[in-house]
N, C-alpha and C positions, 0 to 999 in steps of 0.2 A: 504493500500500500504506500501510494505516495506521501512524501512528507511533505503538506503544502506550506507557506507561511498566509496564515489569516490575519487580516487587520477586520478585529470588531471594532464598532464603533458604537459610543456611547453605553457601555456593556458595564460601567457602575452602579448604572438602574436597574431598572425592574427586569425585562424581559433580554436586557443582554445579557445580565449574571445568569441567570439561570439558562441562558443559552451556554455561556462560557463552563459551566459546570457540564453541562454535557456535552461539548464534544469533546474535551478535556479527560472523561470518561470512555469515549467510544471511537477517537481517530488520533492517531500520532502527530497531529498538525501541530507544528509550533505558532503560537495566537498569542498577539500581540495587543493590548485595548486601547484605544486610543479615547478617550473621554477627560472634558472639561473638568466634571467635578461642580458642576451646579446645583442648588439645594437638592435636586431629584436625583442626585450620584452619590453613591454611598459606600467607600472602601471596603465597607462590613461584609458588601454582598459579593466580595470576590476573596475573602480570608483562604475559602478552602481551594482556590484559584492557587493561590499566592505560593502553596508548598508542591506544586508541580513544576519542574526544573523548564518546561517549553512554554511556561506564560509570563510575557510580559507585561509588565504595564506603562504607557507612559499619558502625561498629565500635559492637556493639548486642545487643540479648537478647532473644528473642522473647518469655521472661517477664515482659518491661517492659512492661504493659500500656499505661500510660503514654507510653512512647519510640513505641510501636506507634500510638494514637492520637496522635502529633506527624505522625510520618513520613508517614502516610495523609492529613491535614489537610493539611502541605507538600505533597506533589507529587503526589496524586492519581491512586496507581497503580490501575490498569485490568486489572492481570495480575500475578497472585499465581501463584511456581512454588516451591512448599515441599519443602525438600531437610530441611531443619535439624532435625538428630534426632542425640540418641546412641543408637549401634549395633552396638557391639562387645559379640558375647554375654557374652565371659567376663566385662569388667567389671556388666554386670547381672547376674551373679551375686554377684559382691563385693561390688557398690553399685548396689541399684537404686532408690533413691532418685532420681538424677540422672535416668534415665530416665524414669521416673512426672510430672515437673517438667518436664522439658524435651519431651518426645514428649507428652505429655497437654495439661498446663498451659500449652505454650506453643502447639499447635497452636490450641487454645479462643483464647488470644488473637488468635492470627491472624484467625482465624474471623471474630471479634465485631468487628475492627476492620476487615475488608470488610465487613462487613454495614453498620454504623454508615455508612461512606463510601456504597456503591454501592446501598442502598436508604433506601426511607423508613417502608417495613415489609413485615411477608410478602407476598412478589411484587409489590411495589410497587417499580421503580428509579426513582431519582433521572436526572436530564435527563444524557445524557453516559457513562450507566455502563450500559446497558443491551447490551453486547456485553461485560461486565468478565468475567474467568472465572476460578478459583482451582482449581488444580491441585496436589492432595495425592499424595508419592512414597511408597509405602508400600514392601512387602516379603511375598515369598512365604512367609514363617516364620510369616506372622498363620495360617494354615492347619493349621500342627502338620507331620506328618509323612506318610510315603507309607510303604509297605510297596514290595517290589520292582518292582509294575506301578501303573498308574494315571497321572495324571496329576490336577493343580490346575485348575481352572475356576475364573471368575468365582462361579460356583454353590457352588463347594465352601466347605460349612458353618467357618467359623474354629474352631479348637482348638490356641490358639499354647498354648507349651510352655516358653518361658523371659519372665522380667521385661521383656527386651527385647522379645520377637515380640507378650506379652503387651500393652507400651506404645502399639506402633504398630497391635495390633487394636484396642483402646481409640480410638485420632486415628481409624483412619477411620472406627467408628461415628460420633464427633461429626462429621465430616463429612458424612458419609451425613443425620444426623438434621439437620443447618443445610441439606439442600436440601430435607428432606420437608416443613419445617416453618418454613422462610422463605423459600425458591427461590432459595436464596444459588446461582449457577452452577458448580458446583464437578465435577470432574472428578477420580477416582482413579487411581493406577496402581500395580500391585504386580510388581517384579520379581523374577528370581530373581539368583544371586551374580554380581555385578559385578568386573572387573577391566580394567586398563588401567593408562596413566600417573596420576601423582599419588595412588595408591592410598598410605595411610597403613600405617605397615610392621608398624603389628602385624595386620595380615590375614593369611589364609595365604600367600597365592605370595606377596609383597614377604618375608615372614617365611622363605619357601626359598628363596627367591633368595638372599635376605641370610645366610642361615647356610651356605649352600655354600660363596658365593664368600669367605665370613670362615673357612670349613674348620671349621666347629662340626658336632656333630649337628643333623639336619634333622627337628623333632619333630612326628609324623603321631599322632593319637587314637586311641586302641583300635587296630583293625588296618585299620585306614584301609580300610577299604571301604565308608564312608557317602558316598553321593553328590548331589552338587550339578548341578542347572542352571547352565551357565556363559555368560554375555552380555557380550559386549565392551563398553565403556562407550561408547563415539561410538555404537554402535546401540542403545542404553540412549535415548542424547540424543534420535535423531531419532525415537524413538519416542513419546517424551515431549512433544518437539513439535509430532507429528502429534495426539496426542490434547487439546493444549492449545489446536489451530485446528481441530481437528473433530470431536473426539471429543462425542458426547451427552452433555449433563446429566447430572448425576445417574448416571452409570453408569460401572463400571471397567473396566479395561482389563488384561489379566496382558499383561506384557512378559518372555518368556522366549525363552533362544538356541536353545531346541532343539539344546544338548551336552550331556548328561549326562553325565559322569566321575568313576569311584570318586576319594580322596582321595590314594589311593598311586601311580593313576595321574597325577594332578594335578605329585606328586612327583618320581617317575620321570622323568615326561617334559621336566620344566623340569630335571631333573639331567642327562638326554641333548642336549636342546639347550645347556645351558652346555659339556658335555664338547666341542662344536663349537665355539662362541663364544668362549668363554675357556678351553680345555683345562689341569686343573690335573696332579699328578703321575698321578693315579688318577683313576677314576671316580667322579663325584660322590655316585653312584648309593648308595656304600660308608658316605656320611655319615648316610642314613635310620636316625633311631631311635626307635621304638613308644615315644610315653608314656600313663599312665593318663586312660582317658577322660574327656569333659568331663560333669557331670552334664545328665543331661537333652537329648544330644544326638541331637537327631533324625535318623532314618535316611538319608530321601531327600526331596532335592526336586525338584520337576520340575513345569514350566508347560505348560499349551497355552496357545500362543497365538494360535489362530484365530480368534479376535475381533477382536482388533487385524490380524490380516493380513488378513480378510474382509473388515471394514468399511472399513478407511484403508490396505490397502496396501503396509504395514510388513511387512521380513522382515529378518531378520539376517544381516548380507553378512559376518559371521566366522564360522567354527567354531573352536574353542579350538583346532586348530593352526596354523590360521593366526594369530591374536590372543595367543596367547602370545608367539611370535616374537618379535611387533612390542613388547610388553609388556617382554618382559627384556631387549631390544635399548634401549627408552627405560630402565628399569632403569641399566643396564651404562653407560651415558653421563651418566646421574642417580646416581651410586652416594653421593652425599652424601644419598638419598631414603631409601637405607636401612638 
């Protein structure tokens, strides 16, 4: 098996640490992380990263265009797997500035500095790079919204709807347009809502977990009946790894858990399993409190993922009752996480 060098990016947070833990566990690649270190990056989530002799890490900005052409010159990564993005809707509404910069302007750089490395011009590779592959993580919000039935395809036309979904519709056009138009190797993937360990606590569930077992009100949007696709994040990983060793050119991939649950169930039910776990005086359930909705929030999302299961295989061995479990149980022993 080849020993590639992988440049993750953004892999202090949520879903690139737990990417970085496993292919660390499942391929000889030496991986390298290249991440800012912004409040949503977090050292902790790469400890067990750190005692493996092939990872490295270094502390850096994907809009350093600059830093970007050093680090490609040094060590002659082969395998680009791009996490690094801000993503937190509500702050793209405060400030989406940050977003526009870093999800737009820093994906371009990425881009431009595989390209410069692994060819010598459109569809032309350089000796050594010709298996190289760049792997852009997107997000099912670039879609907009769903009404009660339906589902997200590969097909379905983009109509994102906040700063944020708008950013990352934005990266994967330029990605799309650097393989039509230089055969840069590049591979997309859009999933839908992610959870697991290392989840940053202003998400929703680390946000109800945390306000129950602190005995606060547990604050659900409008009347919490917008619903989410929910995906474990380890099946998140191996999906994404599946599509970064096999996945076709030029083509995306939706990565979705097939759970779909309202927000109050979401609620509810991480209130019911603490009332097991850690039993407080009363029912957790007592602490839910409706506040005024987010603007702009979309109804429903929801993936098919037949693509990804047809072609490579992939299916998701959680459903969000089992993955929660495991989620507030690391929680509950992490409580410094939230």
């Amino acid at each position: 098996m080849k020993n590639n060098k992988v440049l993750i990016t953004g892999a202090a947070g949520f879903i690139g640490s737990n990417y970085v833990d496993y292919v660390l566990a499942k391929a000889p690649d030496t991986v390298f992380v290249l991440d800012k270190l912004t409040y949503a990056g977090d050292m902790r989530n790469l400890e067990a990263a750190n005692s493996h002799d092939n990872f490295h890490f270094i502390k850096g900005d994907i809009c350093d265009p600059d830093l970007l052409s050093k680090l490609f010159e040094q060590h002659k990564f082969d395998r680009v797997v791009h996490f690094a993005a801000e993503s937190h809707v509500d702050n793209s509404i405060s400030g989406p500035g940050a977003f526009i910069n870093t999800n737009i302007v820093g994906t371009f750089n990425l881009l431009q500095a595989a390209y410069k490395t692994w060819m010598n011009g459109p569809n032309q590779f350089k000796d050594g790079f010709e298996e190289a592959r760049f792997l852009h993580v997107s997000t099912d919000e670039v879609y907009g919204t769903l009404g009660e039935t339906g589902l997200f395809t590969e097909e379905t036309p983009y109509a994102p709807n906040s700063p944020y979904s708008a950013s990352k519709a934005s990266s994967d056009f330029i990605v799309r347009s650097y393989f039509h138009t230089y055969g840069l190797p590049v591979v997309t993937t859009n999933c839908s809502n992610n959870y697991g360990p290392n989840q940053h606590k202003e998400k929703l569930i680390p946000t109800i977990i945390r306000k129950a077992i602190g005995g606060e009100p547990i604050p659900i949007y409008g009347d919490g009946q917008n619903i989410r696709d929910w995906l474990y994040v380890r099946d998140h990983c191996v999906g994404i790894k599946l599509v970064l060793d096999s996945g076709r050119l030029g083509e995306t991939y939706n990565i979705g858990g097939r759970n779909e649950r309202k927000n109050l169930y979401i609620a509810q039910t991480i209130c019911d399993l603490l009332d097991e776990m850690q039993p407080g005086k009363s029912s957790y359930r007592e602490q839910i409190s409706f506040v005024t909705d987010r603007p702009g929030h979309d109804f429903r999302y929801a993936i098919d993922a037949s693509k990804i299961e047809n072609e490579l295989g992939w299916k998701a061995e959680e459903n969000f009752e089992s993955g929660i479990r495991k989620t507030i149980q690391w929680y509950l022993t992490h409580k410094d996480r939230l």
